[in-house]
C-alpha positions in Angstrom: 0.0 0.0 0.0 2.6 2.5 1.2 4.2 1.7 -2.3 1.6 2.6 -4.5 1.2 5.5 -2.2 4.4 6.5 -3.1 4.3 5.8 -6.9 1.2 7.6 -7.4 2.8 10.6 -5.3 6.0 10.0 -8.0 3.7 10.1 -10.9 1.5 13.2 -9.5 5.0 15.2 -9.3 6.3 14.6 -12.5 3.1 14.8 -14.2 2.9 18.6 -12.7 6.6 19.0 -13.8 6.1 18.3 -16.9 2.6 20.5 -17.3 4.6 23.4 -15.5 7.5 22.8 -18.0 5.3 23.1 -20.9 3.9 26.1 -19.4 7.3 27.8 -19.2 8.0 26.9 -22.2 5.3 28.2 -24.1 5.0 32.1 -24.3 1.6 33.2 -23.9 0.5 30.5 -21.4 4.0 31.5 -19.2 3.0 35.3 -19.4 -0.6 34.2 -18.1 1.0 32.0 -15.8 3.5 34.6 -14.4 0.7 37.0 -14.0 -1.8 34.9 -11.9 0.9 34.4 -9.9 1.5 38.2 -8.8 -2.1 37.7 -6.6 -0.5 37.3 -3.0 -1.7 33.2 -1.8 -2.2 32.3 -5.6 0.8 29.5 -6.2 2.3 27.1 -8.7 -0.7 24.7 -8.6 -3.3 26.7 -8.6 -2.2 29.2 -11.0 -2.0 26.1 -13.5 -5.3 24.7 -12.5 -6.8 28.6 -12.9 -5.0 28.7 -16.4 -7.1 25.1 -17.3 -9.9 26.5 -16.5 -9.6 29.8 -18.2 -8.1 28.1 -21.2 -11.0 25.7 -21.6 -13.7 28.0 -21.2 -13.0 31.1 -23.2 -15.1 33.8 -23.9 -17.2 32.9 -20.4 -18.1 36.0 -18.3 -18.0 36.2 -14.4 -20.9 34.4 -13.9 -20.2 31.4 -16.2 -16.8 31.0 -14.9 -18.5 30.8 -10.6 -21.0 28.5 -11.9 -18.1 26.1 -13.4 -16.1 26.6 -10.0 -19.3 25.3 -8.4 -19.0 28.6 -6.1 -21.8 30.4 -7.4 -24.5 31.0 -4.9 -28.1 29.3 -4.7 -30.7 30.5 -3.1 -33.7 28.0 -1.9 -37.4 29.0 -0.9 -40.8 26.9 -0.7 -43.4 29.6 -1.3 -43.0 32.8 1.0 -43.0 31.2 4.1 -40.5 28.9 4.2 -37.0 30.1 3.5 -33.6 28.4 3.3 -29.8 29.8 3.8 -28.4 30.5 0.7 -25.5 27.7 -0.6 -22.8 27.2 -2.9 -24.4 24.8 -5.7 -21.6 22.4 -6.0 -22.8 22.0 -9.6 -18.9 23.1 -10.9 -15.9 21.0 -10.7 -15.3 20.1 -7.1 -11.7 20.0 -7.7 -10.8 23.9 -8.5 -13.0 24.1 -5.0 -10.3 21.9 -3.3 -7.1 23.4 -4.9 -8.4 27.2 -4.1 -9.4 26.5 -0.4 -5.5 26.7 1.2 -4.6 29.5 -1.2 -7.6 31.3 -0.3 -6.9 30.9 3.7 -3.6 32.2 2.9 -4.6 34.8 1.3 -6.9 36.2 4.1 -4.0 36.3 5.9 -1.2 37.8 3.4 -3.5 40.1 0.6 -4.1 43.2 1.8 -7.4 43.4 -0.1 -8.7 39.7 0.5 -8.4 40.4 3.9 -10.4 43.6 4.4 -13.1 41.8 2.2 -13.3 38.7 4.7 -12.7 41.1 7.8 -15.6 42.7 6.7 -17.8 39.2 5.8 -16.6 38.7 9.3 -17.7 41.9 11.1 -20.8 41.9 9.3 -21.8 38.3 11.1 -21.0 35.9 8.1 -19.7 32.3 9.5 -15.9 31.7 8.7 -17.0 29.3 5.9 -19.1 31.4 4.2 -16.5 34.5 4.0 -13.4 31.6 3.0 -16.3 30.8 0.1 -16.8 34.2 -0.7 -13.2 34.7 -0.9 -12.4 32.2 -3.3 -14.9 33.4 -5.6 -13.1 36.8 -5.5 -9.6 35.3 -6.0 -11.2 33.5 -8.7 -13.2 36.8 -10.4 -10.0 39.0 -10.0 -7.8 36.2 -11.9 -10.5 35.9 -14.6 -10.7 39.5 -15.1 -6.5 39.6 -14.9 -6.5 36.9 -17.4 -9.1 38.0 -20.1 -7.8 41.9 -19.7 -4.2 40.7 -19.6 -3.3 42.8 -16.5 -0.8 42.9 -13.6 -2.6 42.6 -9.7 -2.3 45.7 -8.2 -1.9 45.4 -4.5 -2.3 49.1 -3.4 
């Protein structure tokens, strides 16, 4: 077991090698890549896996491109009466959920602007889990909107 553990963790690494290397190698994808990388918690991994889904899905606009994530919001109600807490729909690819998670806790914690927005989520009585959600879709609308514009992150 532990070996096939440890293949499969072998395999994983060169497998994102080689995607990174083709990355680098390429110029437009490693001037995207370089600039999804300027947002402060944004790393190797998920700048790749934000480059994926930016690349398969051009020519989407913000709402398309929450809605693929999975992180766009639902809102549930039975008549007038009966009304539910508003949830993510899951309906996207649960894996671009997973991989912006970390990066999104460490950017409330090193991006000046992701962490007035989930300070203020905070303040304004939001659970922790709704304003890390929130986040991520902002990390995730700001590197659309880098991407499709072709701009630098401005951090000021």
């Amino acid at each position: 077991m532990k070996k096939d553990l440890k293949r499969a963790k072998k395999l994983e690494d060169k497998l994102f090698n080689d995607i990174l290397e083709y990355v680098k190698q390429n110029q437009n994808l490693k001037e995207d890549y370089q600039r999804l990388l300027t947002i402060s918690g944004v790393g190797d991994k998920t700048a790749i896996a934000l480059l994926t889904l930016f690349k398969t899905y051009q020519g989407t606009n913000r709402a398309q491109i929450t809605a693929l994530a999975g992180l766009d919001p639902v809102r549930r109600e039975s008549g007038t009466s009966v009304k539910y807490k508003v949830k993510i729909s899951k309906n996207g690819k649960g894996i671009y959920r997973k991989i912006f998670y970390l990066p999104t806790i460490c950017a409330t914690v090193h991006n000046q602007k992701i962490r007035v927005f989930y300070q203020r989520l905070l303040a304004n009585h939001k659970t922790k889990k709704l304003a890390i959600i929130a986040s991520m879709r902002k990390i995730l609308l700001v590197a659309h909107a880098m991407y499709r514009d072709k701009t630098e992150y401005v951090t000021a």
